[in-house]
C-alpha positions as CSV (number, residue, x, y, z in Angstrom):
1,X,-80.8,107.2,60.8
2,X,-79.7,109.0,57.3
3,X,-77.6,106.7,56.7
4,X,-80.3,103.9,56.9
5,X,-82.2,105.8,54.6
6,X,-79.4,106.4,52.1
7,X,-78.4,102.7,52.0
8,X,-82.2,101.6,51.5
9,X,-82.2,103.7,48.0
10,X,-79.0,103.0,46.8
11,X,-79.4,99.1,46.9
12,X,-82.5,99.0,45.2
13,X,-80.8,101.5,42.5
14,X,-78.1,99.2,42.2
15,X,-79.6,96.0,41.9
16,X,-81.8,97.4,38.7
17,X,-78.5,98.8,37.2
18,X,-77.3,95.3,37.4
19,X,-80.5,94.0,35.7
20,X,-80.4,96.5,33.0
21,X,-76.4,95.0,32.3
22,X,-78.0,91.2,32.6
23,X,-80.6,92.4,30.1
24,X,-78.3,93.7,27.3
25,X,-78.4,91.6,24.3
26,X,-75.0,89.6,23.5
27,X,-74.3,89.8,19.5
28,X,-71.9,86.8,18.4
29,X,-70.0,87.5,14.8
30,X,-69.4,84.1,13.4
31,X,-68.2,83.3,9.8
32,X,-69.2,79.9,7.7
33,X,-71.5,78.3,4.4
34,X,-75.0,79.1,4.5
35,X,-77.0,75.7,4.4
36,X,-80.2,76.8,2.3
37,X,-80.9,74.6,-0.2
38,X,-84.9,75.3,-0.3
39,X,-83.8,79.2,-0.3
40,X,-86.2,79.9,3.2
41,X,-85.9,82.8,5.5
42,X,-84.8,80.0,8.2
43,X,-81.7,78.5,7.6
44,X,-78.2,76.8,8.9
45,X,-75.0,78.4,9.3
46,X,-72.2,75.6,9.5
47,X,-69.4,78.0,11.0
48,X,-66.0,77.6,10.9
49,X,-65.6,76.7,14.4
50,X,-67.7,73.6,13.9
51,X,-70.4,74.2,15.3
52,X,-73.9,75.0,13.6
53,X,-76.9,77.6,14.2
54,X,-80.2,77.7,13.0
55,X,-81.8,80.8,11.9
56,X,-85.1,81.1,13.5
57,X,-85.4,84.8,13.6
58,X,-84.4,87.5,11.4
59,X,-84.0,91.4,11.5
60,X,-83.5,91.2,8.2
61,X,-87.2,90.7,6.2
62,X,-87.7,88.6,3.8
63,X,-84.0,87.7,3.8
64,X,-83.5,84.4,1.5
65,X,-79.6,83.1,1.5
66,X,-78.2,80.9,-1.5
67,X,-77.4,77.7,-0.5
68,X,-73.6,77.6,0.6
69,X,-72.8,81.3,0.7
70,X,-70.0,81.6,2.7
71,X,-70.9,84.5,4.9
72,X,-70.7,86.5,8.0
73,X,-73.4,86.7,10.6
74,X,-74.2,88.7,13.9
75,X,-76.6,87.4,15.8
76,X,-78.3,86.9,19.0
77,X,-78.4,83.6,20.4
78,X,-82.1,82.8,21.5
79,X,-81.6,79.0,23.2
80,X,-78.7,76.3,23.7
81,X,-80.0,72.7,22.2
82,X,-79.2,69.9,24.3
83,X,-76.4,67.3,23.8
84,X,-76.7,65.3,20.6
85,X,-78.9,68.0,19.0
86,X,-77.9,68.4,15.2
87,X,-77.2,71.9,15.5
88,X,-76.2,74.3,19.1
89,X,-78.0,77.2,19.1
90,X,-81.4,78.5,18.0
91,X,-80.3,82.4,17.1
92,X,-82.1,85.7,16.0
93,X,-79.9,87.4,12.9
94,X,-79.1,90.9,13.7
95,X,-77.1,91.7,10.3
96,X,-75.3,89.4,7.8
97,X,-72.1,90.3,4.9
98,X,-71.8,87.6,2.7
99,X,-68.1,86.8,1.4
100,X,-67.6,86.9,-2.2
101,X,-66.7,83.1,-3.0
102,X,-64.8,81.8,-5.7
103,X,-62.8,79.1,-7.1
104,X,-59.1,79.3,-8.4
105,X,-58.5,80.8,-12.0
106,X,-56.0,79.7,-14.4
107,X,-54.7,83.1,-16.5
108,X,-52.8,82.6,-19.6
109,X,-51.0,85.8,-21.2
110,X,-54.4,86.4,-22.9
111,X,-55.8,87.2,-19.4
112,X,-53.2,88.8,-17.6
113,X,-54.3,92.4,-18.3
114,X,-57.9,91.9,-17.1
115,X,-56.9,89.9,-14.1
116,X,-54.4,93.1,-12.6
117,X,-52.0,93.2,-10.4
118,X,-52.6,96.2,-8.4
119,X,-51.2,96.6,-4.4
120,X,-54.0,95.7,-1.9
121,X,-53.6,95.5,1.9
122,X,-54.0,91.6,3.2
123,X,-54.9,92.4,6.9
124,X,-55.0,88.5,7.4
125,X,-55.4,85.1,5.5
126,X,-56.4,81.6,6.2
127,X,-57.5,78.5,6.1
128,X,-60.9,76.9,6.8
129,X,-62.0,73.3,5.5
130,X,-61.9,73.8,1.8
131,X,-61.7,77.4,1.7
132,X,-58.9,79.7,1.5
133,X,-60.1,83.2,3.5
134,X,-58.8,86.7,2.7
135,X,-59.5,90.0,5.0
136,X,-58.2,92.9,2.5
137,X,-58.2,96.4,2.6
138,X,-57.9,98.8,-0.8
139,X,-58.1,102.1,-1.5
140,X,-61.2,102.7,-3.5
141,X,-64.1,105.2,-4.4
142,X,-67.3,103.8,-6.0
143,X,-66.2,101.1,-8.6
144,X,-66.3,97.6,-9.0
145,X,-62.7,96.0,-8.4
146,X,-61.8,92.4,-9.0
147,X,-60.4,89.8,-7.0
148,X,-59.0,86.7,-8.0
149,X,-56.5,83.8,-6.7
150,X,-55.3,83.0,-9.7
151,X,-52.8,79.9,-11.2
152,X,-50.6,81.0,-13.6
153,X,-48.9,78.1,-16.1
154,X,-46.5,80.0,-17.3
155,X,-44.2,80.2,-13.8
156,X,-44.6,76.3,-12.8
157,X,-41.3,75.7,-13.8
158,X,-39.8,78.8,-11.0
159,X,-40.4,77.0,-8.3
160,X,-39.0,74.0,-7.5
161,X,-39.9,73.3,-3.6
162,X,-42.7,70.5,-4.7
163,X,-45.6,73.1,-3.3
164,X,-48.4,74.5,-5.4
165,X,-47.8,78.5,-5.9
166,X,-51.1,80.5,-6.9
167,X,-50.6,84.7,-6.8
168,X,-53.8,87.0,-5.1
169,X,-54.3,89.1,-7.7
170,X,-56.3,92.6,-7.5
171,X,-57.8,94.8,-10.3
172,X,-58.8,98.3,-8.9
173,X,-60.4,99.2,-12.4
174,X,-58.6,102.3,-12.4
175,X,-60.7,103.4,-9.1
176,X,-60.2,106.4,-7.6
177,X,-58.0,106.0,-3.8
178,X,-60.3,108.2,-1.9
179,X,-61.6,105.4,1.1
180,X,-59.9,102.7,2.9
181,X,-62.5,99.9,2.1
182,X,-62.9,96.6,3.7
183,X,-64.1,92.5,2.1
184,X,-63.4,89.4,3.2
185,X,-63.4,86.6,-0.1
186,X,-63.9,83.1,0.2
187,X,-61.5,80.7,-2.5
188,X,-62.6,77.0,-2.8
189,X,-59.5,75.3,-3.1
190,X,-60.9,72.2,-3.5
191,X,-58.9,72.1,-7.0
192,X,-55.9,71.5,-5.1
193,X,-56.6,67.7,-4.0
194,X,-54.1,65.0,-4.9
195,X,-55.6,61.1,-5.1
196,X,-53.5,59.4,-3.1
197,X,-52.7,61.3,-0.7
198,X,-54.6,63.6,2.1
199,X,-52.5,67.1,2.4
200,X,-51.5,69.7,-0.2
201,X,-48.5,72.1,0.3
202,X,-49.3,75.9,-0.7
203,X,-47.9,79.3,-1.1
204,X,-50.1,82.8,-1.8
205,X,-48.2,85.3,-3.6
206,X,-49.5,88.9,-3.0
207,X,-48.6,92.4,-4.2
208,X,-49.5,94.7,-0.9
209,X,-48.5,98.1,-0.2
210,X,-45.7,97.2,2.0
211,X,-43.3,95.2,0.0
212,X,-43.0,97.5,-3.2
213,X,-40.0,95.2,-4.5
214,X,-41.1,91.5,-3.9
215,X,-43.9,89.8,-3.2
216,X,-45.3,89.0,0.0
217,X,-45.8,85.3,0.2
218,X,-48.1,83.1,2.9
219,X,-47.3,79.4,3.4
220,X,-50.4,76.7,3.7
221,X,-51.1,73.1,4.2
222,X,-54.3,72.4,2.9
223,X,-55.3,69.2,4.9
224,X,-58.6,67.1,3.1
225,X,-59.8,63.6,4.2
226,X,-59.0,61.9,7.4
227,X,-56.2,65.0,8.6
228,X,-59.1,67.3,8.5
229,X,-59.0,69.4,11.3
230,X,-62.0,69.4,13.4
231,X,-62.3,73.0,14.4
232,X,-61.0,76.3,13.0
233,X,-58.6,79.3,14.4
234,X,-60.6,81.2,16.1
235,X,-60.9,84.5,14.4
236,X,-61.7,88.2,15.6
237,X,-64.2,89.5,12.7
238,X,-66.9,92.1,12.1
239,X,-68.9,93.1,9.5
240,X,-67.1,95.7,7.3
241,X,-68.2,99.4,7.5
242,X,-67.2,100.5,4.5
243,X,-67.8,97.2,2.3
244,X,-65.8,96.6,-0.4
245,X,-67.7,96.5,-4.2
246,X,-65.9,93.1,-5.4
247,X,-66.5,90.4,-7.9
């Protein structure tokens, strides 16, 4: 009979611990280009994946995006539209890090020194439509530093595997190395297209912490037009703790 007794409490117990679990919210984190060309508190995100969210509630008052800010949002997803919808989800924006975005910069000898080359940490870099993505680390304190993929002239004629060769440069502004902190930039590399033909070749040079002696390089092919691809790598991201003061 105490056993009966036990059993009729525990299951009840159970069953609600269950429903507490169902009831948690599930946050996505998904990076892509703010669509936002009226500057409202509802917007699109076109992520990088392909697919596309609207904004219909926000956490974050009063909240008005620029029209295609590349960015990084967590949210809640609040209904799935049906097949042959123009977007997948209606969501509710929990928190948002928008990516510093920037095209490619030609230096000259007259530029070098402000453009720096100081180490950084590249903890990964991509590809995504017409953007070339960077997840850095540096060692910083409370200054501004400066990030730039940059196209330097002057070394065309070092390389002579037909491929484009740019350098990610880093200025730490004479910061001082007390935090690890964390960005993500956005470069439109849009500059790189060829008439004629629908793929570019391209190699990142980067001075990181690890390779005191030589550069680090990272080898792309930047495909535009009909070799597009239709969906992204997946990526693993979250919104940086310490976030990284950048232009």
């Amino acid at each position: 009979m105490k056993r009966i007794f036990l059993l009729a409490i525990l299951i009840p117990v159970f069953i609600a611990c269950n429903k507490e679990e169902e009831d948690v919210e599930q946050t996505v984190v998904k990076m892509g280009t703010i669509e936002n060309p009226s500057q409202q508190t509802n917007f699109y995100l076109n992520q990088d994946d392909s697919t596309r969210v609207w904004v219909l509630n926000s956490e974050i008052k009063y909240y008005r995006p620029k029209d295609n800010q590349r960015a990084v949002l967590e949210y809640v997803i609040l209904t799935n539209k049906p097949t042959g919808s123009s977007y997948n989800h209606d969501v509710e924006l929990k928190d948002i890090y928008e990516i510093l975005t920037k095209g490619i910069f030609s230096i000259s000898p007259a530029t070098q020194d402000s453009i720096g080359n100081d180490p950084v940490a590249v903890r990964d870099m991509w590809v995504t439509g017409d953007f070339l993505n960077v997840e850095f680390i540096y060692p910083g304190y409370s200054k501004t530093h400066f990030i730039n993929l940059v196209s330097d002239t002057a070394k065309a004629d070092d390389y002579t595997d037909n491929k484009v060769h740019l350098e990610f440069r880093h200025n730490a502004n004479d910061d001082y190395p007390s935090l690890n902190i964390s960005g993500i930039v956005s470069f439109d590399i849009s500059s790189l297209r060829v008439t004629g033909v629908n793929s570019v070749d391209f190699v990142v040079h980067t001075k990181e912490f690890d390779y005191s002696t030589a550069d680090k390089t990272y080898s792309f092919t930047y495909k535009y037009g009909t070799m597009l691809a239709a969906t992204a790598p997946a990526k693993r991201l979250t919104i940086p703790v310490r976030k990284a003061i950048v232009k």
